[in-house]
N, C-alpha and C positions, 0 to 999 in steps of 0.2 A: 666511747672508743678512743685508743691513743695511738696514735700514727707514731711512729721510731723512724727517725730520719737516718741515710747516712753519715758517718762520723764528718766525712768531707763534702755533704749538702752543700750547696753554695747556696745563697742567700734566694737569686733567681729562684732555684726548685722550691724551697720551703716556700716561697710568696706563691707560687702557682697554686700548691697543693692546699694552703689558704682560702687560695681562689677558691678552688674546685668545692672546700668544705660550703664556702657561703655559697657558690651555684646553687645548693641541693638546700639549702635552706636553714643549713646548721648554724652555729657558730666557734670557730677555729680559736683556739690558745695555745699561743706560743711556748713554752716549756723551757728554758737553758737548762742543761744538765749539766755535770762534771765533765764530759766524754762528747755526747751528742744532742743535737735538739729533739723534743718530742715536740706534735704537737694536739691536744685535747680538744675534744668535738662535745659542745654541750648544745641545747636546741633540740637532740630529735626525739620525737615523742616514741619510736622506737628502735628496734635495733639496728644499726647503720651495716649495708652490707660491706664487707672489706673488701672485694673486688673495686668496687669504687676509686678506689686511692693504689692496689699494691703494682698497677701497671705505672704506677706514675713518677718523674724521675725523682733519685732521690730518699723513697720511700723502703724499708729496710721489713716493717714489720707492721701489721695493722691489730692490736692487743684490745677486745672487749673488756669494758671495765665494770663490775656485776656492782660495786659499792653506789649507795644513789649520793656519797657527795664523794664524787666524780676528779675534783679540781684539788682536792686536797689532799686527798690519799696518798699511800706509797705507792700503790699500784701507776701512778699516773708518773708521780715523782719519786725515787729512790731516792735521793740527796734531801739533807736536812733543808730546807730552805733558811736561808740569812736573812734577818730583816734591818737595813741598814740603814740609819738612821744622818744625814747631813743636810749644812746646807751655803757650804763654801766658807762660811764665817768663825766656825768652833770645829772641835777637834768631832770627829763621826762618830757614831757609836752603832755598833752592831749587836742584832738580839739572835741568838741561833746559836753562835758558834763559843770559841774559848772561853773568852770573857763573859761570865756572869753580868745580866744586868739586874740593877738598883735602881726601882722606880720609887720616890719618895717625896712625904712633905704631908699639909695638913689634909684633914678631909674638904673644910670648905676655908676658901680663900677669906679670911674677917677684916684682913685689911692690908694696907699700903707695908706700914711695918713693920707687922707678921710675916707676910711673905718674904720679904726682902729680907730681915735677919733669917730666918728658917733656909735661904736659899745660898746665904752665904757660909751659915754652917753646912749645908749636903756636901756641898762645892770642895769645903776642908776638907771631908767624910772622904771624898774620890766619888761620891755621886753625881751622875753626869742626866737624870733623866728627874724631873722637879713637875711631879702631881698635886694636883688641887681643882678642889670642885668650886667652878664658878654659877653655873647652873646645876642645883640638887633636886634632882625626882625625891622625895622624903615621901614616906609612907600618910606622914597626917600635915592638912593644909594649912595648919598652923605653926607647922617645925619651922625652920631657918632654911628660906629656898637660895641659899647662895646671894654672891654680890652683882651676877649676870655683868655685862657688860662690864661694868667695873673693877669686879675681878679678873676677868681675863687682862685688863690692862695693866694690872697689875701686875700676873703671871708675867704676863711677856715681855715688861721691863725687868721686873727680878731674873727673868731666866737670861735676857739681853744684858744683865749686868753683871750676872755670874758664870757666863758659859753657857748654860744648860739649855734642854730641850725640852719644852713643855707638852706635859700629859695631859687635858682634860676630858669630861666627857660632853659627849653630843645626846640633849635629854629628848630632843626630837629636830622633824623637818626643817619646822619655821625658824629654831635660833641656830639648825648647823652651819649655816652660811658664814655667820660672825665667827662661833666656835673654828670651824675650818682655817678662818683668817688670822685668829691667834693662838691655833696647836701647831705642835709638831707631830703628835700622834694623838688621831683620834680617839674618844675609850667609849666603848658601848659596855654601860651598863648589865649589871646581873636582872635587872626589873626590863629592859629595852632589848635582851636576846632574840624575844621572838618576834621584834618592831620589823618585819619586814620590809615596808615602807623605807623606815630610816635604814634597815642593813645596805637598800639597793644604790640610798641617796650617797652614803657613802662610800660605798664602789665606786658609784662615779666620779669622786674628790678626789680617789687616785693618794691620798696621802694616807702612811701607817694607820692602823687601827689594831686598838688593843681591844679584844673581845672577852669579854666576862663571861662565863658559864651562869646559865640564870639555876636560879635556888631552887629548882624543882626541874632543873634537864638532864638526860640522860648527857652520857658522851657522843652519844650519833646525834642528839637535838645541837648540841652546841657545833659540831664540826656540820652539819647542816645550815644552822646561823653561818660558819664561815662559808659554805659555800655561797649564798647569797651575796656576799663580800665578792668575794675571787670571780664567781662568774659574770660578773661587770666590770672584769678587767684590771681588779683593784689585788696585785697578788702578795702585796705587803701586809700580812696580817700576823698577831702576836695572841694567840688564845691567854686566858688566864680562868686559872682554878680557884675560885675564890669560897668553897664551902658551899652547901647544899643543907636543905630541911630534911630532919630525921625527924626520929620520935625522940630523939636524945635533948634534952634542956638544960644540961649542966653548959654549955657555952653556945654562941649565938649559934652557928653553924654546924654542921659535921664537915670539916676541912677533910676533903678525899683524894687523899696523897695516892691512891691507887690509880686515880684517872691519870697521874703522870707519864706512867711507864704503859699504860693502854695506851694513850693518844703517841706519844713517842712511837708506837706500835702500829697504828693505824695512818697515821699522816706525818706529812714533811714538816708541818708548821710548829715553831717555837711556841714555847708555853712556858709562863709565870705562873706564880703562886703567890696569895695574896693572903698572909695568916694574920691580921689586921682584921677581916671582915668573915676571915673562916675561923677564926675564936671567937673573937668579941672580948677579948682580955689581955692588954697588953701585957701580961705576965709569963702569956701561954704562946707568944709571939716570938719570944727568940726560939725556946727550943722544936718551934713547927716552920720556924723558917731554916734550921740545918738539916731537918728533917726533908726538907723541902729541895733542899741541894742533892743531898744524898738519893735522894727517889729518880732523879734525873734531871730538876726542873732549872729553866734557863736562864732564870731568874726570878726577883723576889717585887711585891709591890707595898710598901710599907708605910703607915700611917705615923707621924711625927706630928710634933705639938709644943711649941716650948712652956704652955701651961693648960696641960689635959683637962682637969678640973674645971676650966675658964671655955674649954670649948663650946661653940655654935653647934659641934655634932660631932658625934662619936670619940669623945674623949677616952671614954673606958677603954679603948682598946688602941690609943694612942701613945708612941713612945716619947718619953721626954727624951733636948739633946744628949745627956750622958749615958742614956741606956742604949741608945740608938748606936754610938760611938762603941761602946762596950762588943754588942751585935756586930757592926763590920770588923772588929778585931776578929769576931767566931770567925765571921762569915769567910775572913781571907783563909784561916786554917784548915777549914773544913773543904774548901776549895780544892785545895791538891791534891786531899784525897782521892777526889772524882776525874783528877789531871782537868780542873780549871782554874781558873783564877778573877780574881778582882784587884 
């Protein structure tokens, strides 16, 4: 259920009505809108009756909400939600609104200075958001699992020397605590969607997370992954499209640019596109990422390499700097077609 406060609530009334939601056993989220607050009842194992709350002051309208992810919907939130990105020390960056974001860089961190030239080229580029995998879930236990700890300190000197805000992901429980301490935004995995455990762990951490669509989820399975985020309070989340398994094998993935303008459709939350891991061929990677703008999407998450070939992992579908450069030329022109910009 979503409770519609008066426009001129005062603070007092929404904490009462707070209250009143935990009396009964639920649990109350807060909502800012453009206009008014709402506030979202998750907890009841059935239908909450609206007499409850519409005596109460303050309270404008009590809205049944029939979607079971509840927290993310338009129904809950009409406004795009912004996911905005600072941290007092570099200029902020916001995912949702005008500005397309640009999350980029290798797939797995290999070293000291790999990252750090890679980071001072994005930086030239106008990229302000610097991805790399320090800890790699890899399909066989013999791949390249990342530099783990030492990657990340790596990251977060390159990102503390060039501006930037660091992406990585969280592969499970045990190493989020580190990871947490040296991202700026969390990345849940296409293989770690349905890690429950880890979704709730990082709810609690309360900082950004970029959510990948795992390779075999519907659209309702992934904005369900979100709501296990959101419903522990954590409402900073960044969905991303990263391609799905077909019967198709001409490129690694089937990239499903249609989930853009559905999820756009269904929920507030920003969504990336990631044509790096939904091709598997950096050839096929510029023109699926203007394809990617044009669909609606909020921005792009994009795999660089200053020597593909020589990669720990997934070269094939990695951009060298000049191609990469070439790309943000498209990417600003194609921009204003959609009235945005980079």
């Amino acid at each position: 259920m979503l409770l519609v406060m008066r426009l001129d609530a005062s603070r007092d009334e929404i904490e009462r009505v707070k209250a009143k939601v935990r009396s009964l056993g639920y649990l109350p989220h807060e909502i800012p809108g453009v206009q008014r607050v709402a506030i979202g009842i998750t907890g009841n194992p059935r239908e909450v009756d609206p007499e409850n709350f519409l005596n109460l002051a303050g309270v404008v309208e009590a809205i049944p909400v029939s979607k079971p992810y509840k927290l993310v919907s338009r129904d809950v939130k009409p406004e795009n939600t912004v996911v905005r990105i600072a941290d007092g020390t570099r200029t902020p960056v916001e995912i949702g609104g005008k500005e397309l974001a640009i999350v980029a860089g290798p797939c797995s961190v290999e070293s000291r200075a790999q990252i750090l030239e890679l980071a001072q080229m994005l930086k030239e580029q106008g990229v302000k958001l610097l991805r790399g995998g320090a800890f790699k879930p890899r399909t066989s236990p013999y791949a390249f699992q990342g530099l783990k700890a030492e990657g990340l300190e790596y990251l977060r000197e390159a990102a503390n020397r060039y501006g930037l805000f660091v992406v990585t992901e969280a592969k499970d429980t045990e190493t989020l605590p580190i990871v947490a301490e040296h991202a700026d935004i969390l990345q849940v995995g296409a293989r770690n969607m349905h890690n429950f455990s880890l979704l709730e762990r990082i709810g609690d951490h309360k900082k950004p997370v970029l959510l990948k669509r795992g390779f075999a989820a519907t659209v309702e399975e992934l904005l369900m992954a979100a709501e296990y985020i959101v419903s522990k309070g954590n409402y900073d989340v960044i969905l991303c499209e990263r391609g799905i398994r077909t019967f198709e094998t001409s490129t690694r993935n089937t990239l499903d640019l249609n989930a853009i303008p559905v999820i756009k459709k269904l929920s507030h939350l920003p969504i990336l596109v990631d044509p790096s891991h939904g091709t598997g061929a950096w050839e096929l990677v510029t023109p699926m990422s203007l394809a990617a703008i044009m669909a609606g999407a909020d921005g792009l998450m994009i795999e660089v390499h200053q020597n593909p070939e020589l990669a720990l992992s997934d070269g094939f579908q990695s951009l060298k700097p000049e191609t990469f450069s070439s790309l943000i030329k498209r990417i600003r022109e194609v921009a204003k077609l959609v009235q945005r910009s980079f």
